[in-house]
NUDRENLO-467650 format. One record per residue (C-alpha): residue number from 1; residue in one letter; chain; x, y, z. Coordinates in steps of 0.25 Angstrom, whole numbers, plus 5000, padded with zeros to 4 digits. Layout:
% NUDRENLO-467650
pos, code, unit, X, Y, Z
NUM, A, A, X, Y, Z
...
This chain:
% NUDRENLO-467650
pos, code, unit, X, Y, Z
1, X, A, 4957, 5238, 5128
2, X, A, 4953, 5248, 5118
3, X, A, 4944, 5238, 5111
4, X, A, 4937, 5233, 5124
5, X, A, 4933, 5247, 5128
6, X, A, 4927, 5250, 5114
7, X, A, 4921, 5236, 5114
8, X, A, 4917, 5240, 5126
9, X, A, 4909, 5254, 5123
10, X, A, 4903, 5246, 5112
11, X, A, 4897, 5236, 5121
12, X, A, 4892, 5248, 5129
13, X, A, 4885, 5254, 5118
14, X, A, 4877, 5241, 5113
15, X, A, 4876, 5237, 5128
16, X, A, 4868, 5251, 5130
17, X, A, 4862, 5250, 5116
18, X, A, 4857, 5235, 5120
19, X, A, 4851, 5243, 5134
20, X, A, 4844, 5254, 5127
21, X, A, 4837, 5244, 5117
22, X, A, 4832, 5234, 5130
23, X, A, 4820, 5244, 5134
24, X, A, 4813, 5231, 5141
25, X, A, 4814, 5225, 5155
26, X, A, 4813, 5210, 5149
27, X, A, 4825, 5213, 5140
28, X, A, 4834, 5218, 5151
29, X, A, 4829, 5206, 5160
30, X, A, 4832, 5198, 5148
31, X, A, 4846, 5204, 5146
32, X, A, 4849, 5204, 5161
33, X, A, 4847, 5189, 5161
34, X, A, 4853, 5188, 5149
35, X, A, 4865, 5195, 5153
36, X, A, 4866, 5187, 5168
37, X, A, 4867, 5174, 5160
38, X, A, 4877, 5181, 5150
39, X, A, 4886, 5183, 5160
40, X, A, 4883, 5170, 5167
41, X, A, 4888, 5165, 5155
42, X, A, 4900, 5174, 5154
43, X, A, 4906, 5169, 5166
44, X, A, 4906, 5157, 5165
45, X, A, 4911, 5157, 5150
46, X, A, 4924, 5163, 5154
47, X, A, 4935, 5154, 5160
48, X, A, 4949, 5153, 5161
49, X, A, 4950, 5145, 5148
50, X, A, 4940, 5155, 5141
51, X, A, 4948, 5169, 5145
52, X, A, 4955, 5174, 5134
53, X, A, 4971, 5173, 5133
54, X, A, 4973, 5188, 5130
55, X, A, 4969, 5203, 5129
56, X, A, 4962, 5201, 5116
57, X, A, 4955, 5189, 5121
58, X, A, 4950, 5198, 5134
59, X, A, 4946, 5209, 5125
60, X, A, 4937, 5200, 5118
61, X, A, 4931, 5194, 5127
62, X, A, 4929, 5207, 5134
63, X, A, 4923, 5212, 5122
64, X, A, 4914, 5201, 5121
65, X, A, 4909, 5201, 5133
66, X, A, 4904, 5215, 5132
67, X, A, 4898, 5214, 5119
68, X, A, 4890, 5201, 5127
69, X, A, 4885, 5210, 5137
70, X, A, 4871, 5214, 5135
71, X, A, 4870, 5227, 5144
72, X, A, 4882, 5236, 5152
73, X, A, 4879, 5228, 5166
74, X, A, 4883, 5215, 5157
75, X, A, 4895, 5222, 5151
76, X, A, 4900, 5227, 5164
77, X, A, 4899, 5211, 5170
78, X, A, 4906, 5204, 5158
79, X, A, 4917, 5217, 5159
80, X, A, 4919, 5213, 5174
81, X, A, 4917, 5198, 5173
82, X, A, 4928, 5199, 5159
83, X, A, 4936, 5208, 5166
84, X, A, 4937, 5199, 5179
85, X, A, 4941, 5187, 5172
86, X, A, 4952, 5196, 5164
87, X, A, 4958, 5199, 5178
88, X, A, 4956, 5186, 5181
89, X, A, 4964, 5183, 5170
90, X, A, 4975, 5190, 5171
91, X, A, 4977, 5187, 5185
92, X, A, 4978, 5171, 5181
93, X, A, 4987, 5175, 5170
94, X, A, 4996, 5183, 5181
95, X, A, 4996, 5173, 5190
96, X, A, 4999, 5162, 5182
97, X, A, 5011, 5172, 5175
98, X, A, 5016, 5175, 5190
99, X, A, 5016, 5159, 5190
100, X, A, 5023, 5158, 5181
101, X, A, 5034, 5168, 5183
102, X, A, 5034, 5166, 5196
103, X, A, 5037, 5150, 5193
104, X, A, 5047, 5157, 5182
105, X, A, 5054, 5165, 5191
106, X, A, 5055, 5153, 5202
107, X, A, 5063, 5146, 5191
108, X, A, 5072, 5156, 5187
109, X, A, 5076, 5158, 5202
110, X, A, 5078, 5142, 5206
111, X, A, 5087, 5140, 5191
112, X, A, 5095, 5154, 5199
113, X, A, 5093, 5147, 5213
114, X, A, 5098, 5135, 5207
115, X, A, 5111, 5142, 5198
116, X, A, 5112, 5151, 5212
117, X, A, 5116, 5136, 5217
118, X, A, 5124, 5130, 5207
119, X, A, 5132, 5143, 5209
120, X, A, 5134, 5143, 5225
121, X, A, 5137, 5128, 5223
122, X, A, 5148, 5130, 5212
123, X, A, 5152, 5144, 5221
124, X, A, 5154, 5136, 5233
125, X, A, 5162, 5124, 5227
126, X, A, 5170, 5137, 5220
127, X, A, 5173, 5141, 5234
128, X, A, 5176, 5129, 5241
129, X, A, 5187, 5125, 5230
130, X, A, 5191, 5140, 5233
131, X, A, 5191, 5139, 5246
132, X, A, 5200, 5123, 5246
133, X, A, 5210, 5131, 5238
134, X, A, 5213, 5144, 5247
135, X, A, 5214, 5133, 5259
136, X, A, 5224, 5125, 5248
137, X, A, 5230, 5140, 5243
138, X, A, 5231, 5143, 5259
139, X, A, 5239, 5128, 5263
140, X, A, 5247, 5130, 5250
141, X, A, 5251, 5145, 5255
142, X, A, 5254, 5141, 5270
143, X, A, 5263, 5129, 5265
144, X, A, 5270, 5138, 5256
145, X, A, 5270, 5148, 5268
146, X, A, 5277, 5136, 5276
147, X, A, 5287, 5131, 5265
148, X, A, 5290, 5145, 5265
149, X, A, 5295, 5146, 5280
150, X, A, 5301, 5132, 5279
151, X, A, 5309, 5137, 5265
152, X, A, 5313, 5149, 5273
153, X, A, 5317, 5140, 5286
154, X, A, 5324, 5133, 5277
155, X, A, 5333, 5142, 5268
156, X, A, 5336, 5149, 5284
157, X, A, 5342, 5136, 5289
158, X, A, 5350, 5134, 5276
159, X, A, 5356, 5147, 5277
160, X, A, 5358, 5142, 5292
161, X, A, 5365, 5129, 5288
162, X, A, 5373, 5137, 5276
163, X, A, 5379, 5147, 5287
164, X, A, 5381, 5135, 5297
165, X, A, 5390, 5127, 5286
166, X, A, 5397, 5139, 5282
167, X, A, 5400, 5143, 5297
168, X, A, 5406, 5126, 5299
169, X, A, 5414, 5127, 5284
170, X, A, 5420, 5139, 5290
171, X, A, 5422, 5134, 5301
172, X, A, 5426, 5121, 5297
173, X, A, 5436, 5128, 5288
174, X, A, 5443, 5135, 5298
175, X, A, 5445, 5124, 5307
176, X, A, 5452, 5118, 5297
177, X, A, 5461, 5130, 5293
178, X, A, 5464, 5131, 5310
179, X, A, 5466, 5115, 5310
180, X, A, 5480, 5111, 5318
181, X, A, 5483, 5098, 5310
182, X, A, 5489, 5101, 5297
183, X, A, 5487, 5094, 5284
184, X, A, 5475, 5085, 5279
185, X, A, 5469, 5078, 5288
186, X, A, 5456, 5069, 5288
187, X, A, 5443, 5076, 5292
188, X, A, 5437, 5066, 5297
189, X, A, 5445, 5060, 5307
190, X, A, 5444, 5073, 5315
């Protein structure tokens, strides 16, 4: 920036040294003219190919432009028609870097979107094998609840039968200690 503005203040001075020094009417008819086709010319020379890539290309151009300019009316229309094609510029080249970005950033978010995905669907097979086995954790628990009761049922009417064939030995025993017919006999005929 430094060096445009010095370019700049020189372009100043020679554009007021070059006014000074034209003292005749024909020379600024003539310079006038000149300077209209000058910058008919101007403007059609710049295009989106022709504009520079970088600051240093802008600032040469700039320069340039000024040290064309035949008087300060001159100077200030190439400064507005340079500086209007920088804006233009760098609104293109942020426009198409939002583009791009923006198309960047879309892509980033589908590859998550699409990872989001893969995830919820290993997640919900994860939950439906978790979920099969509490229901076969649950069966398992209420059989063994029931093998429990019927174990328990069990061992209650074993003891039942225990005490039942101790009551008939004893009793058994004693009749044959109260029986009437002395000596061995057969069991089984009675």
């Amino acid at each position: 920036m430094d060096s445009v503005i010095k370019s700049f203040n020189e372009l100043q001075s020679r554009a007021a040294e070059r006014n000074f020094c034209s003292a005749s009417g024909k020379t600024s008819v003539k310079m006038g003219t000149n300077v209209l086709l000058s910058s008919e010319a101007a403007r059609n020379s710049f295009s989106a190919e022709n504009l520079p890539p970088n600051g240093s290309g802008w600032i040469e151009l700039f320069v340039g432009e000024m040290m064309n300019a035949s008087h300060m009316d001159d100077a200030r229309s190439r400064a507005s028609r340079v500086l209007e094609l920088l804006e233009k510029s760098i609104k293109a080249r942020m426009g198409a870097e939002a583009a791009y970005s923006f198309q960047e950033e879309n892509k980033k978010l589908k590859e998550q979107v699409d990872a989001l995905l893969r995830e919820n669907t290993i997640l919900k097979r994860a939950v439906a094998i978790q979920n099969e086995r509490q229901k076969d954790c649950e069966a398992g628990s209420q059989e063994l609840l029931e093998l429990k009761q019927m174990a328990s049922q069990n061992q209650e009417q074993l003891r039942t039968l225990e005490l039942n064939n101790y009551t008939l030995a004893m009793q058994l025993k004693q009749a044959l200690q109260s029986s009437t017919i002395p000596g061995n006999f057969d069991r089984d005929v009675f």
